[in-house]
N, C-alpha and C positions, 0 to 999 in steps of 0.2 A: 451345534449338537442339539436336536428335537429335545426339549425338557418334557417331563413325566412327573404327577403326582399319584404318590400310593398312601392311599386311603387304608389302612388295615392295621388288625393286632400286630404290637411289638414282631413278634418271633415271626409271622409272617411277610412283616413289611421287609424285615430283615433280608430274609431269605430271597425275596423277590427283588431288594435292592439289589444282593451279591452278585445275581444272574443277570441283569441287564444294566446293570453300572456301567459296562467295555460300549455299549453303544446308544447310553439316552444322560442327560445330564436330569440325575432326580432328586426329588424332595420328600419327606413323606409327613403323612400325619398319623400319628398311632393314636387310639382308642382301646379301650378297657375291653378285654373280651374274658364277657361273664362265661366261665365255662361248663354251665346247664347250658345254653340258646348259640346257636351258631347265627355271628354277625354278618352283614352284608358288608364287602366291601367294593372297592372299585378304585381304577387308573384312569385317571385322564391324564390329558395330551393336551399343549401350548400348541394350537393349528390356527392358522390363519388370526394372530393376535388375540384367541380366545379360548379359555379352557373348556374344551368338549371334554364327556365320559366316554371312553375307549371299550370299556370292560365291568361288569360287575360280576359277582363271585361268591364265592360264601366263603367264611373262614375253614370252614375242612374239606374243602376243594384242594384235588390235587396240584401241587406244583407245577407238573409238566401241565397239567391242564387248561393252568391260568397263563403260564405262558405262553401256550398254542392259541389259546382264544384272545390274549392282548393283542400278538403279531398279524393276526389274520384283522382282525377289526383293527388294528391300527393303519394295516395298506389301504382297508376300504375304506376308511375317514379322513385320509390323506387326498383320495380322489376328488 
């Protein structure tokens, strides 16, 4: 199973684990997100022995949206 690290606030790392748990074994690191400034966050990917970044994001980025853009840059970084 391709391992994934999520980078991001509690509630979103959360949320983004639920949805891709059935097919990536993950990990994640939470961080404090001040709620004035919207955090960067990012997924990388265990490819070829090394962790690449897959994905960077904002934290009020939409859900489907981080999921479309992890999936899509995860096939071209797999290549």
């Amino acid at each position: 199973m391709q391992k994934i690290l999520i980078r991001a606030p509690e509630e979103l790392a959360r949320k983004l684990e639920e949805r891709l748990r059935q097919n990536y074994d993950i990990r994640t690191e939470i961080f404090e997100d001040h709620s004035c400034t919207t955090s960067i966050c990012e997924i990388k990917a265990k490819i070829f022995r090394q962790w690449i970044t897959v994905c960077r994001f904002a934290s009020d980025e939409s859900l489907k949206n981080i999921i479309t853009m992890f999936k899509v840059n995860f096939e071209i970084k797999r290549r």
